[in-house]
Structures are given as C-alpha cells and as structure tokens.
N, C-alpha and C positions, 0 to 999 in steps of 0.2 A: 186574289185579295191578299195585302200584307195583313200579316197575324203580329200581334204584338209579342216578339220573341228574342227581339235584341235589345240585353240588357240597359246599352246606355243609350246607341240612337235614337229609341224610341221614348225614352224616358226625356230626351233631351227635346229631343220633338214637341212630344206631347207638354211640356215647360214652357218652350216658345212659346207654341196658339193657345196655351191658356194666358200670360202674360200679355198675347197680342187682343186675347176676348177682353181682359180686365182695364187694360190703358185703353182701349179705342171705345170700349163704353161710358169710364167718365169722362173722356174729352169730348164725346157727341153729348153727353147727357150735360157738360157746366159749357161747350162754346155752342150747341146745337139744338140748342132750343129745348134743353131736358128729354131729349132722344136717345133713348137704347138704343145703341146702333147692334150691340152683341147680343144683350138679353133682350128678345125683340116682345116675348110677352111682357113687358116693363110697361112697353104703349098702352097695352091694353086697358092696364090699370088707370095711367094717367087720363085717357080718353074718357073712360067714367067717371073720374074723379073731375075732373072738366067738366063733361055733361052735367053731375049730379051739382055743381058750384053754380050750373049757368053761364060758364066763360067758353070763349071761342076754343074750338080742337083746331090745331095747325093741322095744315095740309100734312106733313113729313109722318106726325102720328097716325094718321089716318090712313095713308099709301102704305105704310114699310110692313104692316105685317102680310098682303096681298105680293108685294114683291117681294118679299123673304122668302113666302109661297113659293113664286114664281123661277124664282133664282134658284130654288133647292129643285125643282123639276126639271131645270135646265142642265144643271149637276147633274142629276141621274144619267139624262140623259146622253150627257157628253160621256159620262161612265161606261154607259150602256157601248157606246161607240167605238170606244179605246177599247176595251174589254175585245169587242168582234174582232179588233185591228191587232189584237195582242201585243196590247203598249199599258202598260200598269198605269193605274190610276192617279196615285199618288202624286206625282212631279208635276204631269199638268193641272191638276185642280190645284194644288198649291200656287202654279204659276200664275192659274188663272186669278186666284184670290188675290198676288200680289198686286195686277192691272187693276183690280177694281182699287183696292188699295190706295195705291196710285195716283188715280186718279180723284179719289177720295181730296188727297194731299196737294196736287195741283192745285184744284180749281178750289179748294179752300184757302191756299197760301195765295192764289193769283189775285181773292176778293178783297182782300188785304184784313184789317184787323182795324174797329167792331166791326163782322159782319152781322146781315139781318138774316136771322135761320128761316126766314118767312120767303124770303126772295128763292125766285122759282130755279134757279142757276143753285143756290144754296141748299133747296131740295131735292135736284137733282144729283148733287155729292153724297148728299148722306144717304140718297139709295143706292148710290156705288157701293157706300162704305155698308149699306145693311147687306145691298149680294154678298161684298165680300165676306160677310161674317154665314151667310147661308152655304156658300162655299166650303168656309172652314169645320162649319157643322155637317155636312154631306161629306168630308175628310175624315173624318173620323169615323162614321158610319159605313162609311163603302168604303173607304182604304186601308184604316188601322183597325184591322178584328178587335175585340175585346179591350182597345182603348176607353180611359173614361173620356167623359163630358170633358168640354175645353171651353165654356162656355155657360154651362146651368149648373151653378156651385149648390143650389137649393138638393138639389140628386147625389151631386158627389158627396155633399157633408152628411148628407145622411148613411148613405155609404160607407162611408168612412166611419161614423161611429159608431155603426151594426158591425161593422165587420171588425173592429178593435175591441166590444164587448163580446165576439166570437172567439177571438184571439185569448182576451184575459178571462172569462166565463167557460168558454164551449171545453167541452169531454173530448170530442171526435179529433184524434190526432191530423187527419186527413179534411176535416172541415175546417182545423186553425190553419191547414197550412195555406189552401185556397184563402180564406181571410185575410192572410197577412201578407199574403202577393196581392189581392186586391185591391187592399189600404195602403199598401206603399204606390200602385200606380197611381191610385187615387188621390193621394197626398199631395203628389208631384206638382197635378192639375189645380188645386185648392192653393199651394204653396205660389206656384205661376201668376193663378188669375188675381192674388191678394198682391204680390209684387207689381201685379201690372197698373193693377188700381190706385198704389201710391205712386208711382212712377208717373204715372199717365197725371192724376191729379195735380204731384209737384211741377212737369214740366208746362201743364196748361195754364196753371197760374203764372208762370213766369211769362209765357213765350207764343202764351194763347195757341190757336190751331196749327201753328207751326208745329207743336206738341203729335201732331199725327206724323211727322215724320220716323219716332218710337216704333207706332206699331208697323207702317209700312217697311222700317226697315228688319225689325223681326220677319215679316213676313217672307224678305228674301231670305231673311238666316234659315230661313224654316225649309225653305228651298235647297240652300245652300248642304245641308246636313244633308238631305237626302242623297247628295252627290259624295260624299264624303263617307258617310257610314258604309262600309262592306257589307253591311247585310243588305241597307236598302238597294245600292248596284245590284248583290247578286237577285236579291225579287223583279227588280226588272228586268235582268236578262231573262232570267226563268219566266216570264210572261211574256217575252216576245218568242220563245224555243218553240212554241207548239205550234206557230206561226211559220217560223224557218222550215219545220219538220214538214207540214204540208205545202209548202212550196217547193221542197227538193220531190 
C-alpha cells in the first residue's frame, strides 16, 4: 500500500482527483439531469426531495448509488488481485478510472447537445462516470494511506478546521505538529475540488458535456504523475520485489 510520504507527487495527485471529483459533479449535476456523479450521497437527498414534492425520481438517481456500491466492490476486488500478483494498486485502478471516464465522454459527446438525461444510452454514461468516481474513492483508501477525501469536502472542511484550531489553540507541541501536516494535505484536496467546481461549471456553460473532456483528461494526468514521480516508480517496483523474490 502507498503511504502518503512524498511531498509533492502526492500532494499533486491528490489536487488532480479532487479537481477531477469537483468538475465532473457539476457537469453531471447542470448537463445530467441534477446527478452527482462524485458525491453520490447527493442522490439520496434529491430522491426524497422528489418523493416528498410528488415528482417522478429518474432512473440514473435511483441506479447510481447500488452501482457506486457495486463499482467500489469490484475495486476491492481488482485490489485484492494485484495485491496476490504483486503489482501495486495505484496505476491500474487509476487506469481503470480513466476507461470509465472515458467512456463517460464518448457516448455523451457522441449524443450530441441537448441530450435527454432520461434516455437509457444517457444512463448508462453517467454510470460509467459514477464507477469512475467509486474507483477514485476506493484510490484513495486502498492506494494512498492517509490521504484525504478527494471527493466528500463536508469531512475534509471539517478536518481542516479542527485541525487549524489545534494548530492556533492546542499546547501539545507534538499534536500541532500532526495538525498542520493534516491541514495542509487536507487543504490541497478542499483547494482541488473548489477549482474543479468553477472550472467544470465555467467550461459546461459554454461547451455543454463536451466540458467532461476536463476531468477525463485530469484523469490521465493523474496517471501520468504516477509514472513521473520517483517515489510512485520506486513503490512499485518494491511491490512487485517480493514477487521476483519467490520466483527465483
């Protein structure tokens, strides 16, 4: 498991998929029919709030938190997999994330512009686009140790302001210091998902779901770094070593 330990790959990282969480939820939420594609408990809300008015719940709110489900067990399990095979996590779940992605951005640029968020071709994008966001949330918890949320800013902000009244309040020399590594990772993510939220909103108003071209290309950047930073290379050689070792 990579541990959050290198100062700027992973800060850099973790900056992407929270700008990729921030732009690909308001583009699903103003071109796809008011769908959280990222904050997938968002649905939940909307589905009561429908129920309780008497108006029709779309199918897409209905499916994506069962398939977010499903998508994040499928992750384990690919995890689970790599892990036996001693191939680090990290590279392929990211890779995988970019396919859904992807394909996200396909078949929404293929349906051309207005699309109907109701059409079943239409529903079945934006549960590309909810796996890929169950993906990036199972990335973080099984690949980056002690990374924040990249994705549920309600946790981070909270986070973050406990742990800066730790910093400017607390006594314990040893408990600000953990505070203020905290708050800076945690910032990083907060600062990410806010840039991606006006980015995502600006290019969707101009350019409509072409606008998911943003996060899918984050999403290779996000890839791209892992190949790039010396720390992330050397964690994966070190997780295919013990692999080599029992084969000689």
């Amino acid at each position: 498991m990579e541990s959050v330990s290198d100062p700027l790959g992973t800060k850099l990282l973790t900056f992407v998929l929270s700008v990729i969480a921030g732009s690909v939820d308001v583009i699903g939420f103003l071109g796809l029919g008011t769908l959280f594609i990222a904050h997938i408990t968002g649905n939940l809300v909307i589905l009561a709030a429908r129920y309780a008015a008497g108006e029709h719940a779309s199918a897409a709110h209905l499916v994506s938190v069962p398939v977010f489900i499903i998508a994040l067990v499928a992750a384990r399990l690919l995890a689970a997999r790599l892990d036996r095979s001693g191939i680090a996590t990290l590279r392929p779940l990211l890779l995988l994330q970019f396919l859904l992605l992807s394909g996200l951005l396909a078949i929404c640029v293929g349906a051309g512009s207005p699309a109907d968020p109701n059409a079943a071709m239409m529903i079945f994008a934006a549960m590309l686009g909810v796996s890929g966001m169950a993906v990036q949330n199972a990335v973080v918890q099984i690949s980056l140790k002690d990374a924040p949320s990249t994705a549920v800013m309600t946790t981070n902000l909270t986070r973050f302001v406990l742990d800066l009244g730790e910093v400017w309040l607390g006594t314990n020399p040893d408990s600000r210091a953990k505070a203020t590594a905290r708050a800076r990772r945690t910032g990083v993510a907060i600062a990410g998902f806010i840039a991606g939220s006006g980015l995502g909103a600006w290019c969707q108003a101009r350019v409509g779901l072409w606008s998911l071209v943003l996060p899918t290309g984050l999403a290779l950047a996000a890839l791209v770094i892992t190949y790039c930073s010396r720390w992330f290379v050397q964690a994966a050689d070190h997780a295919q070593s013990p692999v080599r070792g029992e084969a000689v």
